[in-house]
DOTOR-302937 format. One record per residue: residue number from 1; x, y, z of N, C-alpha, C in turn. Coordinates in pm, 1 decimal, decimal comma, always signed. Atoms other than C-alpha are relative to their C-alpha. Example, Ala and Ser with C-alpha at 12.3 -4.5 7.8 and 13.67 -1.06 7.14 Angstrom:
<nodes>
pos; neast; nnorth; nup; caeast; canorth; caup; ceast; cnorth; cup
1; +89,0; -119,0; +0,0; +1230,0; -450,0; +780,0; +90,0; +120,0; +0,0
2; -82,0; -119,0; -6,0; +1367,0; -106,0; +714,0; -77,0; +109,0; +73,0
</nodes>
This chain:
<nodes>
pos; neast; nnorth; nup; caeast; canorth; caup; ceast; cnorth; cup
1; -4,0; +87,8; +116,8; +1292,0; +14759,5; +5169,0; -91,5; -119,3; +23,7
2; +90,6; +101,0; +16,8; +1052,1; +14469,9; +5096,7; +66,3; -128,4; +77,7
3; -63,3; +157,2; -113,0; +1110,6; +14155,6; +5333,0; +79,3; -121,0; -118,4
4; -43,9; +102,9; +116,8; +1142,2; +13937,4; +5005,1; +77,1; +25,2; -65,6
5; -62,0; -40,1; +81,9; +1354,4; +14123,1; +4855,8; +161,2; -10,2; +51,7
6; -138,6; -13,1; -105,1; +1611,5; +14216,2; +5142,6; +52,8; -130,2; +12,7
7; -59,6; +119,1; -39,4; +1621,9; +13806,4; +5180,9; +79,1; -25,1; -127,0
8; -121,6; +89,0; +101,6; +1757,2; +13751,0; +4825,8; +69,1; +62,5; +15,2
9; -156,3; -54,2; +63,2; +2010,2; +14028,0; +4792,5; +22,2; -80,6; +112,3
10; -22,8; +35,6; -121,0; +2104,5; +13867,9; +5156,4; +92,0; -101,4; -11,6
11; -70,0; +143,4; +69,1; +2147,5; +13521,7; +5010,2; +80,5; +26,1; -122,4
12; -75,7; -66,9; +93,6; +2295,7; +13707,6; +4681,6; +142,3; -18,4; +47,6
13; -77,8; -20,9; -85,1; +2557,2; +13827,9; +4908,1; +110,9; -99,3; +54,8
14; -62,1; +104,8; -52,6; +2643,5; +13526,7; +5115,0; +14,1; -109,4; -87,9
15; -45,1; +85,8; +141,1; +2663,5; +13314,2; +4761,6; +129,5; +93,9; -57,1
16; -79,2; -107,4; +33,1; +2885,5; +13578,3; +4634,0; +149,3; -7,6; +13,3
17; -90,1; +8,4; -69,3; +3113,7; +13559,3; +4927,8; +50,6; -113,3; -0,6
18; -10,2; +128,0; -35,8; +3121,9; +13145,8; +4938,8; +42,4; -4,6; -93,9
19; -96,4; +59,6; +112,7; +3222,5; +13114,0; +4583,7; +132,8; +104,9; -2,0
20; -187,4; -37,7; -47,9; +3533,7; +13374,8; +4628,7; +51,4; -54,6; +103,6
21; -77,7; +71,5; -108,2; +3642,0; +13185,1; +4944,0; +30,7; -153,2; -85,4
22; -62,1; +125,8; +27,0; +3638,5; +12855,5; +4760,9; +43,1; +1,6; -120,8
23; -107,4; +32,4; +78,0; +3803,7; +12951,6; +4475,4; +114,4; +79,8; +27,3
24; -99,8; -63,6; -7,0; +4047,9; +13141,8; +4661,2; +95,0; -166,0; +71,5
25; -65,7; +143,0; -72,1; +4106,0; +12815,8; +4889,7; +34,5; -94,0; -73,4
26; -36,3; +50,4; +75,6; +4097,6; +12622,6; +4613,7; +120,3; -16,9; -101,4
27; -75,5; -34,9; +107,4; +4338,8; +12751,4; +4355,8; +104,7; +123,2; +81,3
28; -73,6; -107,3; -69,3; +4502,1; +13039,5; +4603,9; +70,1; -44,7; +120,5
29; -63,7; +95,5; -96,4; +4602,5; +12859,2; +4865,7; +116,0; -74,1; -35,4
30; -79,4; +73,6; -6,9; +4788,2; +12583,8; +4725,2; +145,0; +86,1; -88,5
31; -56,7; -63,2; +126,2; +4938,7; +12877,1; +4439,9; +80,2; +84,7; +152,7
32; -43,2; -44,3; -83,5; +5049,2; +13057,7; +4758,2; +119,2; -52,4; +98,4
33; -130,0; +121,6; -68,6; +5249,5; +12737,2; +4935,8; +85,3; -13,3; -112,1
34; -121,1; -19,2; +108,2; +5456,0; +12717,6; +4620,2; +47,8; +110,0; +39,4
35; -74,4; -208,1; +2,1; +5555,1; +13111,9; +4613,5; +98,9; -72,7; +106,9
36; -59,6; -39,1; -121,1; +5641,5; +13034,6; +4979,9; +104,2; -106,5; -1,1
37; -22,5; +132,4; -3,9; +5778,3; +12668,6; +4973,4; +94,0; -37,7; -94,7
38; -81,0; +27,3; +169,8; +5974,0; +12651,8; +4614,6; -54,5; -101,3; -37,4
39; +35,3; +68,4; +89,0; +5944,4; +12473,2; +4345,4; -28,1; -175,4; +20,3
40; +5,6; +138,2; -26,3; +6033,7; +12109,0; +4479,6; -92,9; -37,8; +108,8
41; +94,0; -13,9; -72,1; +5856,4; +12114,7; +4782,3; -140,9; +16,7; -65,2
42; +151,6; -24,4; +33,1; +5534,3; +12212,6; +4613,9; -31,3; -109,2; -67,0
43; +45,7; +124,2; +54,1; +5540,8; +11935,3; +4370,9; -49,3; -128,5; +97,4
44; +23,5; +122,2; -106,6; +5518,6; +11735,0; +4663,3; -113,1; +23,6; +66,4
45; +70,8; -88,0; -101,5; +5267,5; +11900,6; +4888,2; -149,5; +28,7; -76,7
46; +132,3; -25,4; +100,5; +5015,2; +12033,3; +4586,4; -89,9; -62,8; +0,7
47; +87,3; +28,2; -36,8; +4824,5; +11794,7; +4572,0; -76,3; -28,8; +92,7
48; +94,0; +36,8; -167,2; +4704,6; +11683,5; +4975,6; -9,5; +157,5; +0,3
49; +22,2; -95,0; +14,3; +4726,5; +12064,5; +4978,2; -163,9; +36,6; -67,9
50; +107,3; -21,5; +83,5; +4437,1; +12083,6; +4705,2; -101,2; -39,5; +48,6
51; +80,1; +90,3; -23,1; +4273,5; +11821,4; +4837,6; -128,2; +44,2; +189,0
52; +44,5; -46,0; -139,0; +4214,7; +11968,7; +5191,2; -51,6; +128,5; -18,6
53; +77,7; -93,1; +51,1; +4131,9; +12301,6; +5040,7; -150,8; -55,2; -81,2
54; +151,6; +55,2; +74,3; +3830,0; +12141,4; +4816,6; -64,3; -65,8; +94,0
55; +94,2; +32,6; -95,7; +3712,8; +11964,3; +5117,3; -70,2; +85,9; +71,1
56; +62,0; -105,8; -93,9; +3710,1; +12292,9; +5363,3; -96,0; +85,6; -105,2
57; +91,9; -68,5; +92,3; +3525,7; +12462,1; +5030,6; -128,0; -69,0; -8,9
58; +153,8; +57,0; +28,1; +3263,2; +12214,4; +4972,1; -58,3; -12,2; +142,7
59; +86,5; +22,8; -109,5; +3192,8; +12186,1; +5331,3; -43,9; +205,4; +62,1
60; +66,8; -123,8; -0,1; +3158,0; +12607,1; +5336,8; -130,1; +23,0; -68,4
61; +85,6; +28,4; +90,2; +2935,5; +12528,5; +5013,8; -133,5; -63,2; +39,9
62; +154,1; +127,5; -57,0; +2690,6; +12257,4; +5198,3; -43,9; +149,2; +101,4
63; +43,5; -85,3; -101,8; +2706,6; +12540,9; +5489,4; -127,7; +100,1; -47,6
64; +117,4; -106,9; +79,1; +2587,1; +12823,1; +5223,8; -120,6; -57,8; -11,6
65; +93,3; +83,2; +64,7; +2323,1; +12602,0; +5069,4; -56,0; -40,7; +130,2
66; +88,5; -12,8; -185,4; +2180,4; +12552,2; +5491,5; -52,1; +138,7; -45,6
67; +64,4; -188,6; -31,1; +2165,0; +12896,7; +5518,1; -95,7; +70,3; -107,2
68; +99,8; -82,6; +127,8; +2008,4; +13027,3; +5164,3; -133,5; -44,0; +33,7
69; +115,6; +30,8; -37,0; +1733,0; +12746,6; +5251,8; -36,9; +55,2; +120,4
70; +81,6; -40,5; -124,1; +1672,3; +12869,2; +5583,8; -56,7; +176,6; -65,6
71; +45,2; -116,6; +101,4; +1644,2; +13215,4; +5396,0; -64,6; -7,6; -52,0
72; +114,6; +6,9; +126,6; +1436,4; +13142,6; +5131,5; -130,6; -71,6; +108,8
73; +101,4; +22,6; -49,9; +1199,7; +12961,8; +5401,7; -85,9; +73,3; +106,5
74; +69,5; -142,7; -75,8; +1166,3; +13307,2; +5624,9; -87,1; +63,5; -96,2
75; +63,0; -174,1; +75,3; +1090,9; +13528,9; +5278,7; -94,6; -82,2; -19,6
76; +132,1; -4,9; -1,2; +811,5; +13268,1; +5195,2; -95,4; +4,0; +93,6
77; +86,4; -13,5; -102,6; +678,5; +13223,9; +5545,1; -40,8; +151,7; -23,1
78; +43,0; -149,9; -19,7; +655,8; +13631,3; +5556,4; -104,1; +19,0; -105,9
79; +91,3; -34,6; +87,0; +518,5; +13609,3; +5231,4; -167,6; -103,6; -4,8
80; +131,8; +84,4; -46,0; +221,7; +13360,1; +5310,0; -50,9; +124,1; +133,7
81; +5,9; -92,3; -133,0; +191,5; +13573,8; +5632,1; -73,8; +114,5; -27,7
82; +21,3; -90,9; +92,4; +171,6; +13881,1; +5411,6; -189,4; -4,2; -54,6
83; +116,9; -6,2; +71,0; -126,3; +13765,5; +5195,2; -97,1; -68,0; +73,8
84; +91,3; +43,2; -94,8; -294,1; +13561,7; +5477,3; -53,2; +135,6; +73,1
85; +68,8; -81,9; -50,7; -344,1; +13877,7; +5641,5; -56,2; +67,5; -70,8
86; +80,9; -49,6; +96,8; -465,6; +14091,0; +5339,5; -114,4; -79,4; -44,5
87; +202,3; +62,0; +32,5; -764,8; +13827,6; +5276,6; -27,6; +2,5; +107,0
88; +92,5; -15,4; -161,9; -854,0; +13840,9; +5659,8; -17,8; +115,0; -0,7
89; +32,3; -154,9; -8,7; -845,5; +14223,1; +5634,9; -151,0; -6,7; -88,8
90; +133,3; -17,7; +103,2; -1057,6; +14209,3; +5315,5; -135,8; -92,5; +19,0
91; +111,1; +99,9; +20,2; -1291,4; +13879,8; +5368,5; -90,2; +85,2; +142,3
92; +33,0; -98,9; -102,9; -1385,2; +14081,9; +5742,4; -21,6; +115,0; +14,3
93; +37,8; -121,7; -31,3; -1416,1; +14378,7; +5638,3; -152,0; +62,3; +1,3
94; +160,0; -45,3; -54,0; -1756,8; +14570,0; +5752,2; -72,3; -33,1; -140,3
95; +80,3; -1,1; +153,1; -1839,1; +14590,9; +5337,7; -37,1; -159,7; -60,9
96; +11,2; +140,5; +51,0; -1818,3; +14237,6; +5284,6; -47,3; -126,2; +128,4
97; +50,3; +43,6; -140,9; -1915,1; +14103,7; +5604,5; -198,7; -1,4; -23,0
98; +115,4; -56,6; +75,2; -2281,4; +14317,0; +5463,5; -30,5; -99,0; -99,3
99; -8,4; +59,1; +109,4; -2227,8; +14161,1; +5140,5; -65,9; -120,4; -14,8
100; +22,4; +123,1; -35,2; -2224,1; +13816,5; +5268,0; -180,8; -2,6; +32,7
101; +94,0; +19,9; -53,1; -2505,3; +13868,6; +5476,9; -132,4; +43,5; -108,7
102; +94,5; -31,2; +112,0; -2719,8; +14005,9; +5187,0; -17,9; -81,3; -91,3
103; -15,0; +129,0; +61,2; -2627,9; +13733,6; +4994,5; -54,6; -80,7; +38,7
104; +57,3; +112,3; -69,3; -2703,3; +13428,4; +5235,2; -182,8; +37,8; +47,7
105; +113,1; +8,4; -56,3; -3058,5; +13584,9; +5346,7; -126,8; +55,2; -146,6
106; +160,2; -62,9; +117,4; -3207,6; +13766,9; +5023,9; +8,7; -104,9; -163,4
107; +5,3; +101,8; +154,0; -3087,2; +13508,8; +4749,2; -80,6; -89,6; +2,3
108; +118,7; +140,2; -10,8; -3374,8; +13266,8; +4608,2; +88,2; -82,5; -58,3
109; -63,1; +112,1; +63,9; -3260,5; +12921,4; +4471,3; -9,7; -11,1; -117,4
110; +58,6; -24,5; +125,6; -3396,4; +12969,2; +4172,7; +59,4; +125,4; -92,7
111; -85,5; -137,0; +18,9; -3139,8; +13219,4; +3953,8; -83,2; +72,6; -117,1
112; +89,7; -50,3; +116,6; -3381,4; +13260,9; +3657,2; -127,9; +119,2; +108,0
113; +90,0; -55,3; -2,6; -3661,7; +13367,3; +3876,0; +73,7; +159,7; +148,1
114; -60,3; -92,7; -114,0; -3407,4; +13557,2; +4139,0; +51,5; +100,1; -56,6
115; -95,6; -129,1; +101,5; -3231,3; +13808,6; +3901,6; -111,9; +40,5; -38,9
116; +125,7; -92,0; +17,6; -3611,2; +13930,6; +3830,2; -42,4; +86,2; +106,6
117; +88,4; -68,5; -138,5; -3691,0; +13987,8; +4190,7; +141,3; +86,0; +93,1
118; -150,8; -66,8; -132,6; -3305,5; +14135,2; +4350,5; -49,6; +131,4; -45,1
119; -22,2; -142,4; +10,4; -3310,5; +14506,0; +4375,3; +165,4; -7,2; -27,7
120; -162,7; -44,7; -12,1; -3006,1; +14712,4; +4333,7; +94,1; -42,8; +64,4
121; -44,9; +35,5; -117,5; -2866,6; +14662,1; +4675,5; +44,2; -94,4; -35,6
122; +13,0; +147,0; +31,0; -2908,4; +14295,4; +4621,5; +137,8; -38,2; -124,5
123; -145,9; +63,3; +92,6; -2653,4; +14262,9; +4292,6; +68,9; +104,2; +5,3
124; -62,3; -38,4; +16,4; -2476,1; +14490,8; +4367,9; +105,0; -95,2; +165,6
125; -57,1; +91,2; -112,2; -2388,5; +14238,8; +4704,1; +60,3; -111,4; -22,9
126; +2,0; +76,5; +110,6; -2369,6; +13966,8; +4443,1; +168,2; +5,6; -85,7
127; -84,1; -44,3; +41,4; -2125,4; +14113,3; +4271,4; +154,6; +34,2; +56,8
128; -85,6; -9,8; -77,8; -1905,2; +14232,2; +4554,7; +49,5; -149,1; +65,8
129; -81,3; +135,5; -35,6; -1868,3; +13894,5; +4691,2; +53,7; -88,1; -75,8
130; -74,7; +62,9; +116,4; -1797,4; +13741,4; +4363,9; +125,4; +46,3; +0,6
131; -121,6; -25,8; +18,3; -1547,3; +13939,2; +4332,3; +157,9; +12,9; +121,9
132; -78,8; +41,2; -36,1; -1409,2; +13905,7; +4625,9; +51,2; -147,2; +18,1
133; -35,8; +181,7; +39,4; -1371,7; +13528,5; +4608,1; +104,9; +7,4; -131,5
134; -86,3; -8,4; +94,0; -1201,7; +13616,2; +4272,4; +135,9; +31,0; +25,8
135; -144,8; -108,4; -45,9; -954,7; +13836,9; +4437,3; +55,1; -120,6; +81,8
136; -81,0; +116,6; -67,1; -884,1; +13518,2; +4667,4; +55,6; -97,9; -26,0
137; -26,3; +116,4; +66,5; -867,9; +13290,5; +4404,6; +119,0; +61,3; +2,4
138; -100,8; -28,9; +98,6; -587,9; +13503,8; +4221,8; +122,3; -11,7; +154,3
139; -114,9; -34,0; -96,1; -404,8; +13573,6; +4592,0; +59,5; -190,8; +72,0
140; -42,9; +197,2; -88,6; -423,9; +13139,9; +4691,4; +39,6; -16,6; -109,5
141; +14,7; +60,0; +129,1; -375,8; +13080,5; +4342,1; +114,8; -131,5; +11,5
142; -78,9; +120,4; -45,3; -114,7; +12740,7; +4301,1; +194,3; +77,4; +37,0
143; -93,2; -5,4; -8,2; +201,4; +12764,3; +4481,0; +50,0; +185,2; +44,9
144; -43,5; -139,8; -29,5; +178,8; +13152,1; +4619,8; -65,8; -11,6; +136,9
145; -13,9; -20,3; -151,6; +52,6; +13023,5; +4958,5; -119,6; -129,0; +0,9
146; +37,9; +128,4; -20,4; -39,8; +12673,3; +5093,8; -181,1; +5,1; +68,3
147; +159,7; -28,2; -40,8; -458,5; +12632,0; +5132,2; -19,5; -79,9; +111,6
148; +71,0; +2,8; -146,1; -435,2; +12471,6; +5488,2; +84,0; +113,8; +37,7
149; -73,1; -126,1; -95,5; -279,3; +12803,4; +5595,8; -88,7; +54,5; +3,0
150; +106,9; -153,2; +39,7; -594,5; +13030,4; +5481,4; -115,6; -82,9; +1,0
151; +177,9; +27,1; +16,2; -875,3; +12761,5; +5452,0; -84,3; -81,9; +150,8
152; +79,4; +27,7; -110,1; -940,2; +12633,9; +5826,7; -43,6; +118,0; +73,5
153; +80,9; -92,1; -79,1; -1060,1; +12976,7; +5905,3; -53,1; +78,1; -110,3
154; +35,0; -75,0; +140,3; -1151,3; +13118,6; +5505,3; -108,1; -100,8; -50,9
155; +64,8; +101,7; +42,3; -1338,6; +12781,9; +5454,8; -168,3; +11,8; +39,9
156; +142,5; -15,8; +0,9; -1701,8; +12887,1; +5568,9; -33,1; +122,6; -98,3
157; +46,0; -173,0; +79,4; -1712,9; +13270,5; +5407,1; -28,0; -129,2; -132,4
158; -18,4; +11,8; +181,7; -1582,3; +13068,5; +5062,4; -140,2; -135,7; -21,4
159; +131,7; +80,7; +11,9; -1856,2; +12735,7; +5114,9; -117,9; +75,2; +10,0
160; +170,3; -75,0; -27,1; -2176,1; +12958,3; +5213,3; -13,3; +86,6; -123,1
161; +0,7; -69,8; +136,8; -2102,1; +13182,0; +4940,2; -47,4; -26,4; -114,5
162; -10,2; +74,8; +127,7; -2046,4; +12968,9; +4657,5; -124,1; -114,7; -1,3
163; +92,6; +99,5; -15,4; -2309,4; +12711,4; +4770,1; -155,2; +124,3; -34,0
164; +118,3; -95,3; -23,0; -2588,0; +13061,7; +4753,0; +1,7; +58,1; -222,2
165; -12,4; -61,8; +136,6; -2418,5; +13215,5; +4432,2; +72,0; -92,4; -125,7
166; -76,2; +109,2; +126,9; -2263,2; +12883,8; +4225,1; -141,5; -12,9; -65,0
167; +108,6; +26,3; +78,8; -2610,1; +12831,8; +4086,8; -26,3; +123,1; -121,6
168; +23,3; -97,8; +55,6; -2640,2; +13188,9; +4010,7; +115,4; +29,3; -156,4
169; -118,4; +13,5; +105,7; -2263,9; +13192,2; +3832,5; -48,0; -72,9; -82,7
170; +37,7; +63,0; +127,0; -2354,4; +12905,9; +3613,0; -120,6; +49,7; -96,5
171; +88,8; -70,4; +46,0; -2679,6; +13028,3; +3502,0; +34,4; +126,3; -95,5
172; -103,2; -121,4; +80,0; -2455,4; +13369,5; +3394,4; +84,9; -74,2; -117,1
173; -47,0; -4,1; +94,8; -2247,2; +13176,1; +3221,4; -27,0; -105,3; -177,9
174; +72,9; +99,6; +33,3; -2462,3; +12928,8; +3041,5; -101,6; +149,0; -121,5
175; +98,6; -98,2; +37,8; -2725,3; +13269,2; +2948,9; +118,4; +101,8; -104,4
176; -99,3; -81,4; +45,0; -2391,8; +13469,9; +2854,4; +81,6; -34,2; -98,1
177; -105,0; +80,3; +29,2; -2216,1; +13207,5; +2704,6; +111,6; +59,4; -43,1
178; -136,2; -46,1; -49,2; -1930,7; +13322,7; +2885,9; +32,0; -113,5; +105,3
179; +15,2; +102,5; -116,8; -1822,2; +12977,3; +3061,3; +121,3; +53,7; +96,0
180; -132,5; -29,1; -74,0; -1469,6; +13186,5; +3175,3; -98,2; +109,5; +134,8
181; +51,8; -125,8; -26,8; -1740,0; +13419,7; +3345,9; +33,9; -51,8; +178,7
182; -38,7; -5,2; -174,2; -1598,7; +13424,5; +3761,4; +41,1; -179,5; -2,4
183; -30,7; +112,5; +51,9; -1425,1; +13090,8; +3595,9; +94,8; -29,6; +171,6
184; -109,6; -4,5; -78,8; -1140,5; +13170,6; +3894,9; -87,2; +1,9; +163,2
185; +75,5; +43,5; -121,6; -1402,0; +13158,7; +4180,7; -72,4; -96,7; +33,2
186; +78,1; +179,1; +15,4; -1559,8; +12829,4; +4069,2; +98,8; -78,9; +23,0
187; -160,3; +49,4; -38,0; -1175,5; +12698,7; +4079,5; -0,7; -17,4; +159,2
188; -20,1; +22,3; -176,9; -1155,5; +12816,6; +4449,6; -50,1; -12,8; +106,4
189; +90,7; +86,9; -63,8; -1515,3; +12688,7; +4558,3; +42,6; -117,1; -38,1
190; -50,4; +156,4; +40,3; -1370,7; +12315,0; +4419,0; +111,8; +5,8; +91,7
191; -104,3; +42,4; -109,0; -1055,6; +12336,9; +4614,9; -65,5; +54,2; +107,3
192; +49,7; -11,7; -116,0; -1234,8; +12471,6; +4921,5; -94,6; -127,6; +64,9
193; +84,0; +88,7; +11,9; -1479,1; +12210,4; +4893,3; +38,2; -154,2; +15,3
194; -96,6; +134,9; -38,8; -1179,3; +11899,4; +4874,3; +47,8; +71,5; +134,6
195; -36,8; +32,3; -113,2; -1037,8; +12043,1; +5166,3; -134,7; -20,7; +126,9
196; +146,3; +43,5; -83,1; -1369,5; +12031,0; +5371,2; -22,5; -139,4; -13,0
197; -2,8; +141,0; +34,1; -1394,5; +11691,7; +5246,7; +110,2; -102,6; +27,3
198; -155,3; +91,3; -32,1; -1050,5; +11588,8; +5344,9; +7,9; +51,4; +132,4
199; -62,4; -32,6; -84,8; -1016,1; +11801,3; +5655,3; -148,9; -18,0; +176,4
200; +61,1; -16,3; -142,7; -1381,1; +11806,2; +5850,6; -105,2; -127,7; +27,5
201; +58,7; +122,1; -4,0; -1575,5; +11500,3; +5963,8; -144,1; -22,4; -89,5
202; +145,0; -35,8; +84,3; -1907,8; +11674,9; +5832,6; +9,6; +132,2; -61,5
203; +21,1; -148,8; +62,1; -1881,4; +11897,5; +5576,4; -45,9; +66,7; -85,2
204; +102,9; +5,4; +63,3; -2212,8; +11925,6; +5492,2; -60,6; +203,8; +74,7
205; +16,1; -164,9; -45,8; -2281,3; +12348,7; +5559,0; -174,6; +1,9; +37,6
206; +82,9; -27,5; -116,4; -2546,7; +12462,1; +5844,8; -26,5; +142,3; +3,3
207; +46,7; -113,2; -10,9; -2751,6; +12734,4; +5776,2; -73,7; +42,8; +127,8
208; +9,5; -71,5; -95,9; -2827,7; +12941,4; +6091,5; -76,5; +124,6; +25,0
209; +91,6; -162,5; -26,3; -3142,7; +13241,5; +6154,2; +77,9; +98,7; +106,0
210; -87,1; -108,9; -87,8; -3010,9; +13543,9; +6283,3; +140,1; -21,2; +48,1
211; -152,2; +2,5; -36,0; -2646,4; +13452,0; +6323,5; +51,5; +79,3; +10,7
212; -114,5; -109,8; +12,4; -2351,7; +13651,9; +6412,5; +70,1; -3,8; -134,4
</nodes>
């Protein structure tokens, strides 16, 4: 079964169980010392009775409410975990690794006079890395996994990229007037771009001949 899944029924479960214990302690308990106790006696007793039951309940209650959070902070760790490794699979893989490198060495600066001179090869490299940047936008997107988890080691692929092919994008969508056109990879060159700016002393990008 799915890690995220197994944690809610989990917490399901142990919520489940916490509210029948405190309304058994609550209302069963003290309904139970009567039965046993009679009638006069209980009038007496009922309430400190009640009172000590609703305490041991709300302090089972604070307990639950520990535990669900510690739960709920495994299934998202796993799930950050999860999609951190599916963009390191994909941003590394041999095809896009190519991609890149076809990108950073055969793109001119110039997108008018560069989309005359690319071969096949060429946009079709273009293309693949766009889209994977897209695919990263949608997987960081807000609140499905924190961007210093994925961008002090995702933060050069997504700057070299976007700094080769953001000229090219606009140009597309300016010529197309399609301004939504790889709208979601211009998004996640801007936040890549504040954290570089917030996180590295210089983070002004260093192009490199023959690099690994």
């Amino acid at each position: 079964m799915n890690t995220k899944w197994s944690g809610f029924i989990t917490i399901g479960i142990f919520l489940f169980i916490t509210i029948l214990v405190y309304f058994l302690l609550v209302y069963g308990l003290p309904g139970l010392w009567c039965i046993l106790s009679g009638q006069e006696s209980c009038e007496k007793s009922f309430a400190s009775i009640e009172s000590l039951s609703t305490a041991f309940a709300a302090a089972v209650v604070l307990g639950a409410g520990f535990i669900a959070y510690l739960e709920l902070s495994e299934v998202a760790n796993s799930r950050y975990m999860d999609i951190a490794d599916r963009l390191f699979e994909e941003l590394n893989s041999p095809e896009n690794i190519e991609a890149r490198r076809r990108v950073f060495q055969n793109l001119p600066e110039d997108p008018e006079k560069g989309l005359k001179r690319l071969n096949a090869k060429d946009r079709d490299a273009m293309k693949k890395v766009l889209n994977s940047l897209d695919h990263v936008a949608f997987l960081t997107q807000s609140g499905w996994i924190p961007d210093d988890l994925v961008m002090p080691w995702m933060h050069p692929m997504i700057a070299k990229s976007w700094e080769k092919l953001g000229p090219y994008v606009l140009y597309e969508r300016q010529r197309r007037n399609e301004p939504y056109y790889y709208e979601y990879g211009g998004k996640l060159a801007e936040r890549c771009s504040q954290w570089r700016r917030k996180n590295l002393v210089d983070d002004k990008i260093n192009w490199v001949e023959n690099a690994l």
